[in-house]
C-alpha positions as CSV (number, residue, x, y, z in Angstrom):
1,X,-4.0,64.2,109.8
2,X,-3.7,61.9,112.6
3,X,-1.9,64.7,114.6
4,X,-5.1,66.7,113.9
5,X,-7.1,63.9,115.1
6,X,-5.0,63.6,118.5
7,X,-5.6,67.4,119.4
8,X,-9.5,66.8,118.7
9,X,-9.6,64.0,121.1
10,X,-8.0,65.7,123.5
11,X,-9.4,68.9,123.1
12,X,-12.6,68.2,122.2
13,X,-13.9,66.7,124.8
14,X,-13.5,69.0,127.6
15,X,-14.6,71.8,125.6
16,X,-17.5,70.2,125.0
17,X,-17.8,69.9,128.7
18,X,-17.4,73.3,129.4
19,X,-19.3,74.7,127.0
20,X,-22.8,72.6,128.1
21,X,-21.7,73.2,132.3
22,X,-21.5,77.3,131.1
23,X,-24.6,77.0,129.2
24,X,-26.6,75.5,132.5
25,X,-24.5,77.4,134.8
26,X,-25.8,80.8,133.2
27,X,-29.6,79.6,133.0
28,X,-28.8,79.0,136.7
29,X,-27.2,82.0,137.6
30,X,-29.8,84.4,135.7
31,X,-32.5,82.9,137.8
32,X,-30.5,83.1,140.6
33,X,-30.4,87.3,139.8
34,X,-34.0,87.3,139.3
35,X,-35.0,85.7,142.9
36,X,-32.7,88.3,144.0
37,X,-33.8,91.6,142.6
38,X,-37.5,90.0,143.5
39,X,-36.7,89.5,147.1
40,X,-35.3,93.5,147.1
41,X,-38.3,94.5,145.7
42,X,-40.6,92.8,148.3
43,X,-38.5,94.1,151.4
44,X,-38.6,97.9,149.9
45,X,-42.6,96.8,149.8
46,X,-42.4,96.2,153.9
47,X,-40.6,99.3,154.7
């Protein structure tokens, strides 16, 4: 048991971590994609 508790406190943690920075990081990026494909839109609209 307390072996099980050591790999929780050590692992834990960071996955934690990495799990909420992935979570923002996609909101980010998919908005990041949208701007994008909006701005190709708008320069096949001044051609």
């Amino acid at each position: 048991m307390d072996n099980f508790q050591s790999i929780i406190a050590n692992l834990g943690f960071p996955i934690a971590i990495s799990m909420y920075l992935l979570i923002r990081i996609e909101g980010k990026l998919q908005s990041l994609t949208d701007s994008i494909n909006e701005l190709s839109k708008n320069i096949i609209k001044l051609k």
